[in-house]
N, C-alpha and C positions, 0 to 999 in steps of 0.2 A: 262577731267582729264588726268594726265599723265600715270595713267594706263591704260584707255581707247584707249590711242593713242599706248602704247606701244602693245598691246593687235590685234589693226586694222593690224599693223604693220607686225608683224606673223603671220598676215592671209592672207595676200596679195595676197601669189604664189598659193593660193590654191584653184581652181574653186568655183564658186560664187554659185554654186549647192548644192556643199559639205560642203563650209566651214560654222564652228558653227558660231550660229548669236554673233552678240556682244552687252555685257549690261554694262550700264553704272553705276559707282558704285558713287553715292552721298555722301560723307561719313558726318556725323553730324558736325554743322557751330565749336563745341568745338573740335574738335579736326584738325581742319584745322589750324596748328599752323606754322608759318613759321620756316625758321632753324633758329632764332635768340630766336624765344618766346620757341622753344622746347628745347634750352640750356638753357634758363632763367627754366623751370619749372622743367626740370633732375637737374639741381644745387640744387634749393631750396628743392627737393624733398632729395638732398644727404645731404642738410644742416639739415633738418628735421631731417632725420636720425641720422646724427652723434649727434645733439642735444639729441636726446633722448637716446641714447648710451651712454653719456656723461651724462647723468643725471642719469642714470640709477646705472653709478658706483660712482655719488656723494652720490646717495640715501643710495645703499649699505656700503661708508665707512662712512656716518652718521649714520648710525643705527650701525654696526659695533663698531667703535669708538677702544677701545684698547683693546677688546678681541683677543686671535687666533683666526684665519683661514686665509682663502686666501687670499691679502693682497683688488685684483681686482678679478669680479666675472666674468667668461665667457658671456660674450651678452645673453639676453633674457633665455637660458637653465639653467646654471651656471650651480652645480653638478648634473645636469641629466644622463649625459652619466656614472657617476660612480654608479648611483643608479640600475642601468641597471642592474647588477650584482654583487649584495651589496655582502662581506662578510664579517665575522667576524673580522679579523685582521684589515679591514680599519676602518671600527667601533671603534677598539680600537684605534687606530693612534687617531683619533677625541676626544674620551675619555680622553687620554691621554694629548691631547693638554692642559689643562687646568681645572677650575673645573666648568668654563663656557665657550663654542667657539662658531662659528658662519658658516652657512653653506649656500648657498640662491639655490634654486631649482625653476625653471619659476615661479622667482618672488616672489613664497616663504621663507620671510626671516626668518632664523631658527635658535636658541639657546639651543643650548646641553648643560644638565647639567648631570654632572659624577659623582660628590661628593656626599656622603650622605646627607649633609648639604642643598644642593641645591634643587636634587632633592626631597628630603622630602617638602620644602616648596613649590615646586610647588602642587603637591600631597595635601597637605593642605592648598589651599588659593582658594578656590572656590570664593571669590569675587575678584580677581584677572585673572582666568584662570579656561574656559573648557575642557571637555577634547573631545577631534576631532578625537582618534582614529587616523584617517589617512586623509589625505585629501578628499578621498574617500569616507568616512565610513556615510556620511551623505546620497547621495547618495544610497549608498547600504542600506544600515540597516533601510530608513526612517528617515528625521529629526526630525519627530514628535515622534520618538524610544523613552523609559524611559530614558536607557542609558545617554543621551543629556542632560537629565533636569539638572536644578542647584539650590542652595537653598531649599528654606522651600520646595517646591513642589515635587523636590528630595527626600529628607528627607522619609517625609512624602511618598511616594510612596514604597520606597523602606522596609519601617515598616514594611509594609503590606507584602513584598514579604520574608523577615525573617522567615516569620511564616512557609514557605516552607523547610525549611532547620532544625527544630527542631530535635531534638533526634528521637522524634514518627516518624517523616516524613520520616527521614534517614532511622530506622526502616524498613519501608513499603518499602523504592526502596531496601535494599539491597538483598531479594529473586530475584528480574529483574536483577539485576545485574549479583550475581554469576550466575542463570541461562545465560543469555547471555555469560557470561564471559568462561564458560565451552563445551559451543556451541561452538565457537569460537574458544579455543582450542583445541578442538578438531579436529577441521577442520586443524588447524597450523598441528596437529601430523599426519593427514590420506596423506597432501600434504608431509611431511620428511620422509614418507617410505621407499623412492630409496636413502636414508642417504646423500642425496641431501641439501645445506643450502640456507634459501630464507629470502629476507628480507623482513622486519617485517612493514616498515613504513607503504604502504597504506594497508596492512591488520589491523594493530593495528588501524587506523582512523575506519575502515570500524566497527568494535568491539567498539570502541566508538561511532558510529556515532547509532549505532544500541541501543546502552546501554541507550544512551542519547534519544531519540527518543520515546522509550517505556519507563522509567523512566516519563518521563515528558507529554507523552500521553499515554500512555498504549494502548490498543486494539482499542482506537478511531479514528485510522489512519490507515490506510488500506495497506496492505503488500507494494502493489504499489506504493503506494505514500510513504511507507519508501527507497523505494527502489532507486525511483526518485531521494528522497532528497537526497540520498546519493550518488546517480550519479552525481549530477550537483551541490552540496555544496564544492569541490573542486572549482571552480569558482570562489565564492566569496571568497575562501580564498585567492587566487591567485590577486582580486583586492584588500586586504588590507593588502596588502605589503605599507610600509612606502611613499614608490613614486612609484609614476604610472604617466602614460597619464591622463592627470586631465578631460579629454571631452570627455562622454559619447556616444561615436560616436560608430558605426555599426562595430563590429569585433577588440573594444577594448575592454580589461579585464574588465574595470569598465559596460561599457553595456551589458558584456556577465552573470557577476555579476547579474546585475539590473533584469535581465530576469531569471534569476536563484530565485531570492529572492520571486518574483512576483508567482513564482511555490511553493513554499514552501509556500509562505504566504497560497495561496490555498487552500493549503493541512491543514497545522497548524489551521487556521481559522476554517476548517469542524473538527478539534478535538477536538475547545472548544466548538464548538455548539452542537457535539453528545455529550461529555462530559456531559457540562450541562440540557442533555434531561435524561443522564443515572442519574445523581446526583438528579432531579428533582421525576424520578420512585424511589426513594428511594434504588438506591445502594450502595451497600458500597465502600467507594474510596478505588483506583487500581495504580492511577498513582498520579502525582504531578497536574496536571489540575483538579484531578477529587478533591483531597484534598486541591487545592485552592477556589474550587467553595463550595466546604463544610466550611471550614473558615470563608466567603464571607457571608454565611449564617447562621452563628453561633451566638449565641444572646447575647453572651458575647464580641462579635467582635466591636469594634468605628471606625475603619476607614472607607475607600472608598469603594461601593459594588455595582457601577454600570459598573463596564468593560465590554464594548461587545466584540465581537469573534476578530475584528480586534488586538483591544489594547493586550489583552492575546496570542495574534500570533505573535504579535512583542517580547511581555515577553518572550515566548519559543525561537525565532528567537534571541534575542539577548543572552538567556541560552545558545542556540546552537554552538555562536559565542565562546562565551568565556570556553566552557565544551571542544568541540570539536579538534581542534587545539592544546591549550597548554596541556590538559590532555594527547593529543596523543603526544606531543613532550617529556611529561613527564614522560610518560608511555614506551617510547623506552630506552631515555637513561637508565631511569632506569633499563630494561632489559641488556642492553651494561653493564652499570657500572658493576653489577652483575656477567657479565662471564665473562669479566676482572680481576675476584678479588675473585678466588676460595677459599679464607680464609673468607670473607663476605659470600659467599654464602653459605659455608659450617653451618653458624654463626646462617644463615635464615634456612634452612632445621631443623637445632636442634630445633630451637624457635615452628615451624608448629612442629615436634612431639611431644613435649611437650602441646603446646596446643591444637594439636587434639588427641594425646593418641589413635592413630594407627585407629581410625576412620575416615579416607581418603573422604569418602561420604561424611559424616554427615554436613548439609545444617549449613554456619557461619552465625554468631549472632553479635549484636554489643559488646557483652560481650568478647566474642571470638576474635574480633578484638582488643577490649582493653586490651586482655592481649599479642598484639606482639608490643610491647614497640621495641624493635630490629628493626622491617623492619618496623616500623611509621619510624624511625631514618635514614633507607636506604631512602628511600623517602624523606626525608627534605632533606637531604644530596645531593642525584641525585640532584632533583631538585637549589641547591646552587649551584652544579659546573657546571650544564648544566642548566641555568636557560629558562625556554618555553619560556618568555615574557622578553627581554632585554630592551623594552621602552615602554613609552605609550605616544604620543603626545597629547598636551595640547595647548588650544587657549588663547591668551592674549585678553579679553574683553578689556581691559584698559592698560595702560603705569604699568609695574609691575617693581617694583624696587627688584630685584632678591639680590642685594649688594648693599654697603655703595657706590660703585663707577658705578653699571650700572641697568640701568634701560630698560627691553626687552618691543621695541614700542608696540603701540595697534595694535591686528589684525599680527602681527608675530605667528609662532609656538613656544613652548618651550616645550621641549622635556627630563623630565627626566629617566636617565637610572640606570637601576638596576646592572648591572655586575660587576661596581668597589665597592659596597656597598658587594655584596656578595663576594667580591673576596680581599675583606680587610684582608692583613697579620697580621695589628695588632689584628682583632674580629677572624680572621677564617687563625689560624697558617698552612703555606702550605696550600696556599689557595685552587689549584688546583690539590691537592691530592683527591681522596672520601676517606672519614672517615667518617662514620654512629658514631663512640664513641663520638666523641665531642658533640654530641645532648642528649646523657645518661648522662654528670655530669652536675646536677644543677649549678655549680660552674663553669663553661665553659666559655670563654670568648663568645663563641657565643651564650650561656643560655642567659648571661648576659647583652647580649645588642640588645637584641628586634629588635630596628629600624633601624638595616641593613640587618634584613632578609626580604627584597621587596622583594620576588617571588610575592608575592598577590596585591603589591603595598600596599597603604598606605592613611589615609583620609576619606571623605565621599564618592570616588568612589571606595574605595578597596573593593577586589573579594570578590560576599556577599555569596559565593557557594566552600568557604575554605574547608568546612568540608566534605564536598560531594565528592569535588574533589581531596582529600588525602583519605578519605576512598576508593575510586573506585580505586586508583592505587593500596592500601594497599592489595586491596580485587583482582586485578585480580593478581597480586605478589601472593600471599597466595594459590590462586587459580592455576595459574602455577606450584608453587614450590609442589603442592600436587599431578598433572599430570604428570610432565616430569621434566627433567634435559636439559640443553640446552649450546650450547658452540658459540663464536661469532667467524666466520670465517672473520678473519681480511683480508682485503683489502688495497691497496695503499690512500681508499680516506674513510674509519673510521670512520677516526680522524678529516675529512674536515667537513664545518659547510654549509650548505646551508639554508639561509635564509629569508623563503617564509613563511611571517607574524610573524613565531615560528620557534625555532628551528630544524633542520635535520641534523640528518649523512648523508652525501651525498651518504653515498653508499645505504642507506635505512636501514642501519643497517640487515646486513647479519649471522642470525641466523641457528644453525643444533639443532631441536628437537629432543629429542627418550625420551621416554613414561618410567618415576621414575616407579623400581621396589619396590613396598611396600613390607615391613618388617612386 
């Protein structure tokens, strides 16, 4: 061969003692291709190519059709490289576009809906569209997760898990809470002593991640394995961001995710199983597993009563998802909104000494909560102009006719969002003002019109843990405002939105506590 010869060649001058032997390199009869067969097979291989390139942007403006967006989508990525570093303004530019657009991501073609109108129906048409979370989320969370179910089976599952969030139930976590919740503050005021300001984001997760944890297992999980989870449950939040790398490959979010869940499952699994050994000796429940398994066993009970430890770790794991993240997105601004707006807050300190009547200690009640009518209002309100959860992507089972004139293919995303529904001028006058009053008059335009406050979403998959998780903001508010006074040391980036699953102040929100003098 002519490497062999070329090879002999530069060895020539160099004694026959020394020089390297020479091997001869056979190379397989298919790639022995002459220079005429190896033009013929680079053409057809660039005709391939452009074929499927060429197909690729017929497909897109078929499905497409006469919605906005891009007219042609970039080869194989399309809006990848923007998702890279989503923020909120581009978000809106896409919202804006229309009250349905079109966006395609490797290959994922994808229908955003903005309108109330829209998104609502998707939100309600379960035989139309699942909801996928994220591309990811099946992946992470298990597809055998409750979460995923659809239909009667849904339904039916989810009955059963109602029963968790009752008044009584509420009851029972809200000692865990304030307890935790005062732990934890406390720790915020011994770190503000050098009157130093620190921001608040992964502390305030770290306070939910703990709240949530023992709430939902109480003592059946062992320090360390809280601890874990709370080390390594950033992870998966970081894989369900809207787009990722879709391939679970070694040293990508979604793998580092998958190996993160797998640890928790662990852990959650040994909670239901002590659980159910301490509920068996006859104890009295302590957390939310130990009052499911009571339930479960109750003789008044008709549904389903055989979950083993797996199913109930996924129930907690996917609580976790959804407690964790938006409560803490909602839990910050709400702190932000507040020292932004020293006539609010002044509004909320009157309401807590009215309703604690100069007893600063004394452990809150559900009663107790129900009489701060005020900061429920701050909280619906935060939560409206900074809303945690701006989308929830949904799967098209089938061809869904969205409108009289389009219909999003089978097997596309569609995507509806919540921000132009809360941010409607004509429901919610100065939209982007906070104003807690417009939630005090019955007569309000946004009293009176229900289905544009999605914070919770809407349908057979809206948030079944509402009440839980406005009482927990309500209750560490309440709890705050009875410890400390607190002011936001504003920064160049505030006001910036970073977008990692739920919302963030990009600066982390930069709070300075010092310890309320009581009266």
């Amino acid at each position: 061969m002519a490497f062999n010869l070329l090879y002999r060649s530069a060895s020539a001058s160099v004694p026959a003692n020394t020089a390297a032997p020479s091997y001869a390199f056979n190379a397989p009869s298919f790639l022995k291709l002459s220079r005429g067969e190896s033009a013929t097979w680079l053409y057809t291989t660039g005709a391939v190519v452009i074929s499927l390139l060429v197909l690729e942007q017929i497909v897109y403006r078929t499905r497409k059709r006469h919605l906005p967006g891009a007219r042609w989508t970039i080869p194989i990525i399309g809006k990848f490289a923007d998702s890279l570093n989503p923020t909120l303004e581009n978000y809106k530019k896409q919202w804006d576009a229309g009250a349905l657009s079109v966006v395609s991501v490797f290959h994922i073609f994808i229908v955003m809906a903005s309108s109330n109108e829209y998104s609502r129906k998707i939100l309600n048409s379960p035989g139309y569209a699942e909801p996928c979370l994220v591309h990811s989320a099946k992946q992470v969370l298990r597809p055998d997760n409750w979460v995923f179910l659809t239909g009667k089976s849904h339904v039916e599952y989810r009955r059963g898990l109602n029963l968790l969030f009752t008044r009584r139930a509420l009851g029972m976590y809200l000692p865990i809470q304030e307890s935790i919740a005062r732990k934890h503050l406390t720790k915020w005021l011994e770190v503000a002593k050098d009157g130093s300001s620190q921001p608040i984001m992964m502390t305030a997760r770290e306070l939910n991640m703990e709240t949530s944890l023992r709430v939902f297992c109480g003592n059946h999980l062992p320090d360390e394995a809280a601890q874990e989870i709370n080390d390594k449950y950033w992870l998966i939040t970081q894989a369900l961001e809207l787009v990722n790398f879709p391939l679970a490959l070694p040293g990508t979010k979604v793998y580092k995710a998958i190996q993160a869940r797998k640890r928790a499952m662990y852990w959650l699994e040994l909670a239901a199983h002590n659980s159910k050994i301490a509920m068996a000796q006859g104890s009295e429940p302590e957390c939310m597993l130990d009052e499911w398994i009571t339930i479960l066993n109750g003789e008044g009970y008709k549904g389903r009563r055989d979950f083993n430890d797996t199913e109930m770790a996924m129930v907690i794991l996917s609580f976790l998802f959804a407690s964790q993240d938006a409560m803490s997105s909602g839990l910050i601004y709400a702190f932000q909104h507040l020292s932004d707006s020293p006539d609010i807050m002044k509004k909320v300190h009157e309401e807590q000494d009215r309703v604690r009547q100069g007893n600063w200690d004394a452990p809150l009640t559900l009663d107790m909560l129900d009489e701060m009518p005020y900061l429920s209002a701050v909280v619906k309100e935060s939560m409206r102009v900074k809303p945690p959860v701006t989308m929830v992507p949904y799967l098209a089972k089938k061809p869904f006719p969205l409108s009289d004139t389009y219909t999003a293919p089978a097997g596309s995303m569609v995507i509806p969002s919540f921000f132009n529904s809360l941010h409607d001028p004509e429901i919610y006058p100065e939209p982007e003002q906070f104003q807690p009053e417009r939630w005090l008059n019955p007569e309000s335009t946004a009293n009176q019109n229900p289905k544009n406050y999605l914070v919770f979403g809407s349908g057979p998959h809206k948030c079944i843990g509402i009440e839980y998780a406005t009482m927990n903001m309500v209750l560490v508010l309440a709890t705050a405002t009875a410890m400390m006074t607190w002011e936001h040391d504003i920064t160049p980036e505030s006001y910036e939105v970073d977008i990692i699953a739920t919302l963030f102040p990009k600066d982390g929100c930069r709070l300075k506590f010092t310890p309320r003098e009581q009266s």
